[in-house]
C-alpha positions as a Markdown table, in Angstrom:
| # | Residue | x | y | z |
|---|---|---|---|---|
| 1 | Unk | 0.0 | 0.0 | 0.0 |
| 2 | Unk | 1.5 | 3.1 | -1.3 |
| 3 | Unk | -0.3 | 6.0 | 1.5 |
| 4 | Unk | -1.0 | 5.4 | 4.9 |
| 5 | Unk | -5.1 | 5.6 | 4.6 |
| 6 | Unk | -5.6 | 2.1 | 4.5 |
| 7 | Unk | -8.6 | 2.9 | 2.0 |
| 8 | Unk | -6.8 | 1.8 | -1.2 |
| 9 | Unk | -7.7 | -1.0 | -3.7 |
| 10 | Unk | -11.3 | -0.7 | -2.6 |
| 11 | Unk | -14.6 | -0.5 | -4.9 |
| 12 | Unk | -17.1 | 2.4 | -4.4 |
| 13 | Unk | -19.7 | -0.5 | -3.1 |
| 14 | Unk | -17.0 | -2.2 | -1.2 |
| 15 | Unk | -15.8 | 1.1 | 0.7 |
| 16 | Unk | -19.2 | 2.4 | 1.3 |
| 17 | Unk | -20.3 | -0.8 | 2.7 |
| 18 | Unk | -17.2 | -2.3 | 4.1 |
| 19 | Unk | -18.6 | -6.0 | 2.7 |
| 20 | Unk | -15.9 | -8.0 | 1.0 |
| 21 | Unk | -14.1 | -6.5 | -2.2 |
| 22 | Unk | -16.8 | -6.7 | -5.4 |
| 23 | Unk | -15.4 | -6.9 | -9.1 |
| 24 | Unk | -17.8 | -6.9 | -12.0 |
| 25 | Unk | -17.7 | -6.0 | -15.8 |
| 26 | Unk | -15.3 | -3.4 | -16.9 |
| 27 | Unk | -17.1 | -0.7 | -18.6 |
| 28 | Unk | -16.0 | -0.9 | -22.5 |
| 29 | Unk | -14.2 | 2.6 | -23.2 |
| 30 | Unk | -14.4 | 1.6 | -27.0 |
| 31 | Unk | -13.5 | -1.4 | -29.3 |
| 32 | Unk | -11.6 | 0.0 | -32.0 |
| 33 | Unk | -9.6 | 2.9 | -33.1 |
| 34 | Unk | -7.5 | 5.1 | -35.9 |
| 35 | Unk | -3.9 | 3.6 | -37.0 |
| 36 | Unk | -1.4 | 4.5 | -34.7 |
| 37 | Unk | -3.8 | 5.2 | -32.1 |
| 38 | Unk | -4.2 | 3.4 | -29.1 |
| 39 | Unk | -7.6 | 0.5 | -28.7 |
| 40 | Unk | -9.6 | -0.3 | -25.1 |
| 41 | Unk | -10.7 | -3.5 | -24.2 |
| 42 | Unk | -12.2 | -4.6 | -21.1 |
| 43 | Unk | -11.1 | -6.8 | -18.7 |
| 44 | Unk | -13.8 | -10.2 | -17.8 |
| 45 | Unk | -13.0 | -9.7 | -13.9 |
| 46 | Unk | -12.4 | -6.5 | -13.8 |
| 47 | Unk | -9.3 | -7.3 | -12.2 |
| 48 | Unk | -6.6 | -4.4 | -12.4 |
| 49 | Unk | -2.5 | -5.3 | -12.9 |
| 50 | Unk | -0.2 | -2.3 | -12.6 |
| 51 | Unk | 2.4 | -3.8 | -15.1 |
| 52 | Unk | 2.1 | -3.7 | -18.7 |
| 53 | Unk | 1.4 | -7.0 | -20.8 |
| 54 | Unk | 2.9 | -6.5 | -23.9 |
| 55 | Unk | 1.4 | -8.6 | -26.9 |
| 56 | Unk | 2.9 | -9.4 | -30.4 |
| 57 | Unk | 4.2 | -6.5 | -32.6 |
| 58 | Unk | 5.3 | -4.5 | -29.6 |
| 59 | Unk | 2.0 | -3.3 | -28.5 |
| 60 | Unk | 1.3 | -3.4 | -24.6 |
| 61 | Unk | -1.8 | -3.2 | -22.1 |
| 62 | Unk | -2.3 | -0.5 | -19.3 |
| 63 | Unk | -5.3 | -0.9 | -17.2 |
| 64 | Unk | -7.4 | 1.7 | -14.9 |
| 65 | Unk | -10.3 | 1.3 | -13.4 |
| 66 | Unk | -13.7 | 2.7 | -14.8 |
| 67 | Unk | -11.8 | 1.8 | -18.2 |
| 68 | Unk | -10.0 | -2.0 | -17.6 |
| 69 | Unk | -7.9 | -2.8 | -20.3 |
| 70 | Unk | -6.1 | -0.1 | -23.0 |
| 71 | Unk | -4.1 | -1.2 | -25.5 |
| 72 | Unk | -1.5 | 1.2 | -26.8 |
| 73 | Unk | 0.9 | 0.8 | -29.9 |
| 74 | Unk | 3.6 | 2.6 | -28.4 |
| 75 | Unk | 4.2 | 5.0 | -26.4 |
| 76 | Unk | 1.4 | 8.1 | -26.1 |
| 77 | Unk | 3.3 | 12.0 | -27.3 |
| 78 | Unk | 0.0 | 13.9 | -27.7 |
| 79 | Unk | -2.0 | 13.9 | -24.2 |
| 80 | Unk | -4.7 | 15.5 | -22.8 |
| 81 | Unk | -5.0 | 15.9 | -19.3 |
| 82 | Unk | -7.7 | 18.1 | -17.2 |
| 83 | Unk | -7.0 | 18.1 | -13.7 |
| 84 | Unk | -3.0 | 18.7 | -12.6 |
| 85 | Unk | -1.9 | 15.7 | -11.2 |
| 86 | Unk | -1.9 | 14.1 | -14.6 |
| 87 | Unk | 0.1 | 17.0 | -15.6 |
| 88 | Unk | 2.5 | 16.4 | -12.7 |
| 89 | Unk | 2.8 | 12.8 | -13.2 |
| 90 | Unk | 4.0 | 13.4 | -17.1 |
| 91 | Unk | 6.8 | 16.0 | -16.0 |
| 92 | Unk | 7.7 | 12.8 | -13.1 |
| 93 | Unk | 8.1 | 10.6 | -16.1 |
| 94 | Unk | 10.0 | 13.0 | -18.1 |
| 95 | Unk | 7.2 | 13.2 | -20.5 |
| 96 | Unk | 5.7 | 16.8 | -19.7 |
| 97 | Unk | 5.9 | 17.7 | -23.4 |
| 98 | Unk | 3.4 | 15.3 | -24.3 |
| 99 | Unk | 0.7 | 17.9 | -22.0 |
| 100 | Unk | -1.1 | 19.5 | -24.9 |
| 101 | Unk | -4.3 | 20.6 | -22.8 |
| 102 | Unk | -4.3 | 21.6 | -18.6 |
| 103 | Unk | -6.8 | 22.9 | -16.3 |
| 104 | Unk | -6.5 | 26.7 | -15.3 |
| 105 | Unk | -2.9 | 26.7 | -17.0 |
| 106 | Unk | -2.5 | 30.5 | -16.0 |
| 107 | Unk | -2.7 | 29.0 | -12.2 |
| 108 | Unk | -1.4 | 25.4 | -12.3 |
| 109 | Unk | 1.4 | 26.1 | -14.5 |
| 110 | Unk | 3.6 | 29.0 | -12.5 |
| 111 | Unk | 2.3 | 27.4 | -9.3 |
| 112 | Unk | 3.8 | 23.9 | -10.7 |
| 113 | Unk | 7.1 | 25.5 | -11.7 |
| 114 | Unk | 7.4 | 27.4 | -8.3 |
| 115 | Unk | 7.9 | 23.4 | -6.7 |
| 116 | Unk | 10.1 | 22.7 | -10.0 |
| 117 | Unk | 12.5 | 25.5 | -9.6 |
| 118 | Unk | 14.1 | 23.1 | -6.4 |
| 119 | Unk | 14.6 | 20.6 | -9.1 |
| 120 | Unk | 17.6 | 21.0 | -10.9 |
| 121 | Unk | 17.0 | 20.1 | -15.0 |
| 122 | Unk | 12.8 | 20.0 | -14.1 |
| 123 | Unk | 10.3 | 22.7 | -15.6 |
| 124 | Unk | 7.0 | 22.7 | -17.4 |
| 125 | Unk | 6.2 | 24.9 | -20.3 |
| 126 | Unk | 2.6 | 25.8 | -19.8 |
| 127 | Unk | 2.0 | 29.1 | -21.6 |
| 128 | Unk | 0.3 | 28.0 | -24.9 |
| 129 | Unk | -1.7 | 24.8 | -23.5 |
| 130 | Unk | -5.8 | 25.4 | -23.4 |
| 131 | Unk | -7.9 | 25.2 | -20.9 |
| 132 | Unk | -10.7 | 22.2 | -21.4 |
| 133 | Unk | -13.2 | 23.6 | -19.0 |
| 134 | Unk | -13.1 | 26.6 | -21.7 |
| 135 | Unk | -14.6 | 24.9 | -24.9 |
| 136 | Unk | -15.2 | 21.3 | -23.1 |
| 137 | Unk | -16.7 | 20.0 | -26.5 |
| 138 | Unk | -16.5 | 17.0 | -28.7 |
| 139 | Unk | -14.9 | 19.3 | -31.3 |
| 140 | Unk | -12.3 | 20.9 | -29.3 |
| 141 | Unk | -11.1 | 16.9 | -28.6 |
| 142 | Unk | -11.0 | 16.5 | -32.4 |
| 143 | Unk | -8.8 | 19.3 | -32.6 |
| 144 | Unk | -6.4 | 18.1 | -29.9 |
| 145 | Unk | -5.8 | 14.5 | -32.0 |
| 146 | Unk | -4.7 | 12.8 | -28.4 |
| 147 | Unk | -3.0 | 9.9 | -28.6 |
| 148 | Unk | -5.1 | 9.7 | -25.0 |
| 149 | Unk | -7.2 | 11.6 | -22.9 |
| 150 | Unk | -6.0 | 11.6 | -18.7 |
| 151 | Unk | -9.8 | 12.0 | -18.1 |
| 152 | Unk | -12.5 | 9.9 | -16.2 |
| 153 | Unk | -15.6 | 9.4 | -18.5 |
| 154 | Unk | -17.8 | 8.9 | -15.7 |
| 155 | Unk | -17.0 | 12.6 | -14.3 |
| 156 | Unk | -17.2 | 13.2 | -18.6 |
| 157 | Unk | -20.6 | 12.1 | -19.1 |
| 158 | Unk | -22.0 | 14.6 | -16.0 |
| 159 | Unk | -20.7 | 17.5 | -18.6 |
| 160 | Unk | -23.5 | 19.3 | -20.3 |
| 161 | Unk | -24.3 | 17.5 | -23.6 |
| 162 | Unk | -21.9 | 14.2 | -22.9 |
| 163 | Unk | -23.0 | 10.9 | -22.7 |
| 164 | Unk | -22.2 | 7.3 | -23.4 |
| 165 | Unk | -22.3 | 7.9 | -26.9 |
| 166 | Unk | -20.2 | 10.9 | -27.1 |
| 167 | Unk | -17.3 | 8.8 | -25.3 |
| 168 | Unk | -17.5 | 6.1 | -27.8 |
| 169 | Unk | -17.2 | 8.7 | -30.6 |
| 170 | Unk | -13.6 | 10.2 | -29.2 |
| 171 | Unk | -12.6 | 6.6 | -28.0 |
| 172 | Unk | -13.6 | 5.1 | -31.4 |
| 173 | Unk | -12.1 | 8.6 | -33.7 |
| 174 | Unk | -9.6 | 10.0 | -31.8 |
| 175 | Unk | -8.2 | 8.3 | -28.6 |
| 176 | Unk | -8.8 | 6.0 | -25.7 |
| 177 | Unk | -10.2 | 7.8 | -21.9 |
| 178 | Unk | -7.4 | 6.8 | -19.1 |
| 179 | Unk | -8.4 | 8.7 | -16.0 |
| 180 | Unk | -9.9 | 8.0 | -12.7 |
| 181 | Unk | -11.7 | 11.0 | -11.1 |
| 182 | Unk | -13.7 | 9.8 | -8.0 |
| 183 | Unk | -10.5 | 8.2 | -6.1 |
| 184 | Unk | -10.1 | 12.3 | -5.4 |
| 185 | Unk | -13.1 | 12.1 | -2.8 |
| 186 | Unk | -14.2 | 8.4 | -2.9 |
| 187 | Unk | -17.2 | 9.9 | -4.3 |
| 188 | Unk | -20.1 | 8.6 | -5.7 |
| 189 | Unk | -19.8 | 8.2 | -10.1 |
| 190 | Unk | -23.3 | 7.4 | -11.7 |
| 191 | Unk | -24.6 | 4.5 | -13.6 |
| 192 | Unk | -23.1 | 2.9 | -15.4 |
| 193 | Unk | -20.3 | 3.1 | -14.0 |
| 194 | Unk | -21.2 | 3.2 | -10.2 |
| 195 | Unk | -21.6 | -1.0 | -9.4 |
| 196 | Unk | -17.4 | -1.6 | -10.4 |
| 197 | Unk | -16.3 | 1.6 | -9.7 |
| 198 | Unk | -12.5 | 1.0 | -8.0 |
| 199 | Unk | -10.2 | 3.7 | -5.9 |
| 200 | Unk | -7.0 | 4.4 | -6.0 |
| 201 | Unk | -4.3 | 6.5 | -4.1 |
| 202 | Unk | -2.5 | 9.3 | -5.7 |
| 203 | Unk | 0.0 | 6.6 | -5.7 |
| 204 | Unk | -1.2 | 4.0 | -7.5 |
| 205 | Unk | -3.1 | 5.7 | -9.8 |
| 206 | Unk | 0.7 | 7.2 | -10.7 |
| 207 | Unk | 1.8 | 3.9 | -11.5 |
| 208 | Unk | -0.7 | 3.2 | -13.9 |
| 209 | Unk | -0.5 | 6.1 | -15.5 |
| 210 | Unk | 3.6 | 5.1 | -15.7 |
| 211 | Unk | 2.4 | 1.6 | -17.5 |
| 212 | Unk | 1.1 | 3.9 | -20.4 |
| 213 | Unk | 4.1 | 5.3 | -20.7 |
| 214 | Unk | 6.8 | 2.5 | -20.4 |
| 215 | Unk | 8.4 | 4.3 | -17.2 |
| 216 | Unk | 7.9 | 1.8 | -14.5 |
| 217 | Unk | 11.3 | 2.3 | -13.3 |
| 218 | Unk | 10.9 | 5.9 | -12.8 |
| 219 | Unk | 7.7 | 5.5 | -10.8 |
| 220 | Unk | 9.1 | 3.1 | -8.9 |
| 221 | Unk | 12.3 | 5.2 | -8.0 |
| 222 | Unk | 10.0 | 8.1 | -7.2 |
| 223 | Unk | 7.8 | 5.9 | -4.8 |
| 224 | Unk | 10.6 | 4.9 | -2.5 |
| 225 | Unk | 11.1 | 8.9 | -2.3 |
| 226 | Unk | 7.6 | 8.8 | -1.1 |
| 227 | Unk | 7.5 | 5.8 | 0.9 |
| 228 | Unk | 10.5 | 7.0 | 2.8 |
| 229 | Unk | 9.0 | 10.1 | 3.3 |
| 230 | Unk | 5.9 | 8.7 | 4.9 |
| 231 | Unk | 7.9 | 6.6 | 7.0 |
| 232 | Unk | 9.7 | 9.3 | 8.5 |
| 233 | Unk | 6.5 | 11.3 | 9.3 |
| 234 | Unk | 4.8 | 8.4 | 10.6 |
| 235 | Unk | 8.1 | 7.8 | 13.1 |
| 236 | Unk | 7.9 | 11.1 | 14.1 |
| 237 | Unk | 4.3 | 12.5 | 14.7 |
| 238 | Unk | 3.8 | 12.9 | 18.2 |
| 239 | Unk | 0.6 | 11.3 | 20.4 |
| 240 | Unk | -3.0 | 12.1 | 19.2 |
| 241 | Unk | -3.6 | 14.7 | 21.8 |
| 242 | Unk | -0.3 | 16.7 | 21.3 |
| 243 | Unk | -1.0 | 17.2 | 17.9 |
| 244 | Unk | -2.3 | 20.7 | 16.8 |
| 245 | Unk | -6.0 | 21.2 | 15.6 |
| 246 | Unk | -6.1 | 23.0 | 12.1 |
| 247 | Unk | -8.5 | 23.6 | 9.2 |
| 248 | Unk | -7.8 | 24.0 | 5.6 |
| 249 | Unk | -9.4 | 26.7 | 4.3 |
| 250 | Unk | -10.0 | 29.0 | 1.1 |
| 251 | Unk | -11.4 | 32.8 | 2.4 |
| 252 | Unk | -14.4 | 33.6 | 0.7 |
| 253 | Unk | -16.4 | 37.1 | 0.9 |
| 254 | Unk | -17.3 | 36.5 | 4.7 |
| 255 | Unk | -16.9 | 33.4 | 5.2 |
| 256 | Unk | -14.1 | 30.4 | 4.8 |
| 257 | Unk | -14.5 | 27.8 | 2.5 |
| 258 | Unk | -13.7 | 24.7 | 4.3 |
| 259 | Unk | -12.0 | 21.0 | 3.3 |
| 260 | Unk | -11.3 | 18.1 | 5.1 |
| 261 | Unk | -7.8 | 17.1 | 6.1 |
| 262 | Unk | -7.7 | 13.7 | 7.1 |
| 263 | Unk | -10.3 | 11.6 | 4.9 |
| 264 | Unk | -9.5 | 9.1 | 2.0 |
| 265 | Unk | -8.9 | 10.3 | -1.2 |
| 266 | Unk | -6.1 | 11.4 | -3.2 |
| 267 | Unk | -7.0 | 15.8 | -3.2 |
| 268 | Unk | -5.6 | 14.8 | 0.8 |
| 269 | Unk | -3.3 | 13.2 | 0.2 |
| 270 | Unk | -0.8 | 16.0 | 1.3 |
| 271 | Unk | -2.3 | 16.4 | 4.8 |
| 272 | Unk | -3.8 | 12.8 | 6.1 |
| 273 | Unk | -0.4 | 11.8 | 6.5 |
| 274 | Unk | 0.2 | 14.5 | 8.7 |
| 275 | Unk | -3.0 | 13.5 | 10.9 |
| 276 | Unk | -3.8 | 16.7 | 12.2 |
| 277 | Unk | -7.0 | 17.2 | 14.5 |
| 278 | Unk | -9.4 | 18.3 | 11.6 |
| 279 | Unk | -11.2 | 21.2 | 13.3 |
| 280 | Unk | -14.5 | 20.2 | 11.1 |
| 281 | Unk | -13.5 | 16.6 | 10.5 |
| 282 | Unk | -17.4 | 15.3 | 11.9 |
| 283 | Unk | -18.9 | 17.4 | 9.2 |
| 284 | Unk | -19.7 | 16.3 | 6.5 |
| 285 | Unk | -20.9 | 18.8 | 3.6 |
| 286 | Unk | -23.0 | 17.8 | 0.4 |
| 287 | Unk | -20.4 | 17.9 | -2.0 |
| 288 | Unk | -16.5 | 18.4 | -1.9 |
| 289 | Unk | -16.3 | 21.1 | 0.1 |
| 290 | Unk | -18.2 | 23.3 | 2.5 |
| 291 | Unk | -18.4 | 27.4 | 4.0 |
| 292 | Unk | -18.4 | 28.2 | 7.4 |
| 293 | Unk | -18.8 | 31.9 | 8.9 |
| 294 | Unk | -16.2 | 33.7 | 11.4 |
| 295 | Unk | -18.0 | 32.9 | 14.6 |
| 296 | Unk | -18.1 | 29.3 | 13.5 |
| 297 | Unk | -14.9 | 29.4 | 12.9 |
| 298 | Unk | -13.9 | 31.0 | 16.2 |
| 299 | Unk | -16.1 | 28.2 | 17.7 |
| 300 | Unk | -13.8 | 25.9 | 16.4 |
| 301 | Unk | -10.4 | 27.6 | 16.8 |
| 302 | Unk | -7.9 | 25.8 | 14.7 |
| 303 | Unk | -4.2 | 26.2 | 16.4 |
| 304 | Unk | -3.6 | 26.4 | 12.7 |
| 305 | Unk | -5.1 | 27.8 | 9.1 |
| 306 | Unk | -3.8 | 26.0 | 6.0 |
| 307 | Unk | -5.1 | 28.3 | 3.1 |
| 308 | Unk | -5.5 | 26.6 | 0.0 |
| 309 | Unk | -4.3 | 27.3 | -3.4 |
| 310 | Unk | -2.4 | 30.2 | -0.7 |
| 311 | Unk | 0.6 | 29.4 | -3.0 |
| 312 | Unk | -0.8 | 30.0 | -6.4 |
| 313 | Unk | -1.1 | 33.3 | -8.4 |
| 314 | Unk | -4.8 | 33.5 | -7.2 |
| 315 | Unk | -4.1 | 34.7 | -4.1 |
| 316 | Unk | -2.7 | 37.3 | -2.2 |
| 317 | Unk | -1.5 | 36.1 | 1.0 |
| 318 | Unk | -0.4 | 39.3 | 2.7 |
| 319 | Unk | -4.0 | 40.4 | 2.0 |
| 320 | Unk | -5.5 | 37.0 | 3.5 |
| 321 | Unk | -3.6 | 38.0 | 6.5 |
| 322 | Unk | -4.5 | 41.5 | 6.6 |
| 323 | Unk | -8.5 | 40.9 | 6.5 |
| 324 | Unk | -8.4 | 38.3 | 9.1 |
| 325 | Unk | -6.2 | 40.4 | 10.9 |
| 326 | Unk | -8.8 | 43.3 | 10.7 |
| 327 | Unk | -12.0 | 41.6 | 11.3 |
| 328 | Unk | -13.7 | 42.1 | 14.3 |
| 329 | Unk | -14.3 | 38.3 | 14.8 |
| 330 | Unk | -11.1 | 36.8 | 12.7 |
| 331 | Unk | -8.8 | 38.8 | 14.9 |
| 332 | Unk | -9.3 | 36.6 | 17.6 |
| 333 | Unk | -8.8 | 33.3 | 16.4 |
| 334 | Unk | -5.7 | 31.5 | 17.6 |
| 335 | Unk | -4.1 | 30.6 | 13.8 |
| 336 | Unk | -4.2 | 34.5 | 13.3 |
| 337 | Unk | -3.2 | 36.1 | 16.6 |
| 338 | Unk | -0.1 | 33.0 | 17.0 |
| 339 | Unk | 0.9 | 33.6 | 13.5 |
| 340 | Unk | 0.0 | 30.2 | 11.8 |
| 341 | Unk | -2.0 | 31.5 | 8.7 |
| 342 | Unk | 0.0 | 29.4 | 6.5 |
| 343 | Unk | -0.3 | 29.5 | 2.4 |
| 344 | Unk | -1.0 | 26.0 | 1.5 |
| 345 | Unk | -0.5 | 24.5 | -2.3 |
| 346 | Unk | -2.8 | 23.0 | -5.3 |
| 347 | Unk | -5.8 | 20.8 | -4.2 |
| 348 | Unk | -5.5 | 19.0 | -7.7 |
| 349 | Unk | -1.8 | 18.3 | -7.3 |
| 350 | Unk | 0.6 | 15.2 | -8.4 |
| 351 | Unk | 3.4 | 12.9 | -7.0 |
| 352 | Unk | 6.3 | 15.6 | -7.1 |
| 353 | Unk | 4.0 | 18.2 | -5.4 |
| 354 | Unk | 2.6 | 15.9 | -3.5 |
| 355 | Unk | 6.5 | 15.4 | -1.9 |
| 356 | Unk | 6.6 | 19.1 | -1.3 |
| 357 | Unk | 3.1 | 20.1 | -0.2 |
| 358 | Unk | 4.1 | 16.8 | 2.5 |
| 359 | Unk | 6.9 | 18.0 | 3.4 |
| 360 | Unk | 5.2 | 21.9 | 3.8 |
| 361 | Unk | 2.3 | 20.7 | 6.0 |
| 362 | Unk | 4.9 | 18.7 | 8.0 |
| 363 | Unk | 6.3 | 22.0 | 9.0 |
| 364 | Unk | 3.6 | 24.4 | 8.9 |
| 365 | Unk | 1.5 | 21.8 | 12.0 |
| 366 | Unk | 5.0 | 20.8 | 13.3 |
| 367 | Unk | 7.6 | 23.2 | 13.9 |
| 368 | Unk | 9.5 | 21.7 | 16.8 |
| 369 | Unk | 9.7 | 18.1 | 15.1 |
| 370 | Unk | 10.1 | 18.7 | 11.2 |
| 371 | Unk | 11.8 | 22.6 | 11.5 |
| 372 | Unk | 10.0 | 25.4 | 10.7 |
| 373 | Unk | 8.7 | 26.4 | 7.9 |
| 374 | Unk | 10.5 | 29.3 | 5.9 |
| 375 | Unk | 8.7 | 32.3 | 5.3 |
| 376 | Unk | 6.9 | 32.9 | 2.1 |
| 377 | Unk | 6.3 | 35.7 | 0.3 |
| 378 | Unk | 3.8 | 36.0 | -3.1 |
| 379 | Unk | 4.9 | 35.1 | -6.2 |
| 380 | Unk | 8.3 | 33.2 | -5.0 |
| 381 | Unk | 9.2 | 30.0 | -5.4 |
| 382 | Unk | 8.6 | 27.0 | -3.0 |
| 383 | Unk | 11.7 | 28.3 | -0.6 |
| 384 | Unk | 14.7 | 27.0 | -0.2 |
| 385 | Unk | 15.5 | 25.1 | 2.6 |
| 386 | Unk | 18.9 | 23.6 | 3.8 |
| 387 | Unk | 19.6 | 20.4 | 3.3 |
| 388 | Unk | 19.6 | 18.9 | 6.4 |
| 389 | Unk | 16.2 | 20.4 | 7.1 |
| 390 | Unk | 14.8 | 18.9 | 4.2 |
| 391 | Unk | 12.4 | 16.1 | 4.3 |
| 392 | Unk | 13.6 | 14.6 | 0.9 |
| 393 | Unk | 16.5 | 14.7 | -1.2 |
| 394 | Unk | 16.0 | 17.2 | -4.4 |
| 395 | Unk | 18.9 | 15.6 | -5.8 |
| 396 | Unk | 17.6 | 12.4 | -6.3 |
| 397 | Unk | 14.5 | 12.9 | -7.1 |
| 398 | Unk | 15.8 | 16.0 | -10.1 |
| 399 | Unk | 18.2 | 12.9 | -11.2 |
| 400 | Unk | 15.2 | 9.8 | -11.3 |
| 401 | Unk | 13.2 | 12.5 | -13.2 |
| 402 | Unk | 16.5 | 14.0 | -15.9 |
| 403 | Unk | 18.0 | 10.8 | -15.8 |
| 404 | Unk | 15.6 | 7.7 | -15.2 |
């Protein structure tokens, strides 16, 4: 098991029921496909393997659950990805010129590059890809000619004017769907693809998404990093009841938009290894996230505020500071009058992010263990930190990524 929330590897059913592990039918992506592009199969057990079967003629199988079984040719150079891990996970593998489509690029892409800039040989040239929640149409997929989409068609057929058939038109004319969107939340996809419906961490789903592209060695390499990493947080973290209570948080026009810290899923998969005391962790909100005014926040009154997407270009986090600071009620809360207002990465992030934003929450909840966390100021890069401060080696992981 790749994350320490003991939730991987589990059906939708299965997890929401806690009754023995269900596999069914693979839902058919599509049966047939364009020369040189890539065909999907499903798999009779549903069954997934994270190592790639190759066949005769040098073709090979990757497999991802609501898909099962993809058959690729060779190795995808044209890829479309929507949320940023995918993004993330092709610069891991060395293959971050194969991005030709991102989510918010004018956010994800400096905020990617501000974690890069640590890594020695590592960047990602976002400035000329489109955003797919701009012209999220059939037609703008023809344009792209991907050689495969990084996209869940169960979230895709809950777009306006998508169904079943519109997948098997881009699977069929231009590329095979590879993506799995509901491991974010362990959220509920619709029929039909709710009954088989399988989660994943951030970590495994990496590693299939490394099967597409031939780099199981890198992956690999870059798990240790990870595993290691865990290992040394889980050694460390002091007793349940030392630990400090904290929310994260996006501020909203009066209020705080609030997430969880410490349930399954891969969008937190940055802070449950931290295990904070989740100031709203009994809530539960209908949807992915939830508001909260300042007096219920000052109810609750987190020792510490992660802000979210704090370290992107979308915020301002002197400002933050400054209207919490100022507010009758916000000036009062603990996070604000200590000094623990904290700007806090990408929701949507990927495995070398997901090392940083780790090793950032480590710091930001536990000063006196991990060392504290350097101050930050707008627009800079992740800081620097020395060496023997730092939670992971920059080195190695710059040299698994430049050199394989």
């Amino acid at each position: 098991m790749d994350e320490t929330d003991g939730a991987s590897n589990l059906t939708r059913r299965d997890y929401l029921s806690g009754g023995s592990l269900l596999l069914g039918t693979s839902i058919v992506a599509g049966c047939s496909s364009n020369s040189g592009k890539p065909s999907s199969t499903a798999t009779s057990s549903g069954k997934e393997t994270s190592t790639a079967t190759r066949s005769e003629g040098g073709s090979y199988v990757a497999s991802l659950s609501p898909v099962g079984e993809v058959e690729f040719d060779s190795v995808p150079e044209n890829v479309f990805t929507m949320y940023n891990q995918y993004a993330d996970m092709l610069v891991a593998l060395n293959h971050g010129d194969a991005v030709n489509s991102m989510f918010v690029p004018d956010m994800a892409g400096p905020s990617m590059n501000h974690y890069y800039e640590r890594l020695s040989g590592v960047s990602f040239g976002w400035e000329n890809l489109p955003n797919p929640f701009d012209n999220f149409s059939k037609e703008f997929f023809y344009s792209l000619s991907s050689d495969v989409h990084f996209l869940d068609p169960a979230w895709a057929i809950t777009q306006e004017n998508w169904d079943m058939g519109d997948i098997e038109e881009i699977v069929d004319n231009v590329g095979p769907f590879f993506g799995n969107f509901y491991s974010g939340t362990h959220g509920d996809p619709q029929e039909p693809y709710s009954e088989s419906y399988q989660y994943y961490t951030l970590w495994e789903l990496f590693g299939r998404v490394a099967t597409v592209f031939q780099e199981r060695r890198r992956y690999k390499q870059l798990r240790a990093v990870h595993q290691e990493l865990i290992e040394t947080i889980k050694t460390n973290l002091p007793p349940e009841e030392d630990r400090p209570t904290a929310v994260r948080v996006t501020l909203g026009d009066g209020q705080f938009w609030t997430y969880h810290l410490n349930r399954p899923g891969f969008w937190l998969a940055d802070t449950r290894p931290l295990a904070a005391n989740d100031a709203f962790g009994e809530e539960t909100w209908d949807g992915l996230w939830g508001s909260v005014g300042y007096e219920t926040m000052l109810d609750a009154d987190p020792d510490v505020i992660l802000h979210l997407w704090g370290m992107t270009p979308r915020y301002d986090m002197n400002n933050v500071r400054e209207r919490l600071a100022s507010h009758s009620v916000g000036s009062n809360l603990a996070a604000v009058k200590d000094d623990r207002v904290y700007a806090h990465g990408m929701r949507y992030h990927g495995p070398i992010m997901n090392l940083f934003q780790i090793e950032m929450t480590a710091k930001q909840l536990y000063p006196d263990i991990f060392g504290e966390w350097p101050t930050y100021e707008n627009g800079d890069h992740y800081p620097e930190i020395p060496s023997d401060e730092q939670l992971f080696s920059r080195d190695r992981v710059a040299e698994i990524i430049t050199d394989g």
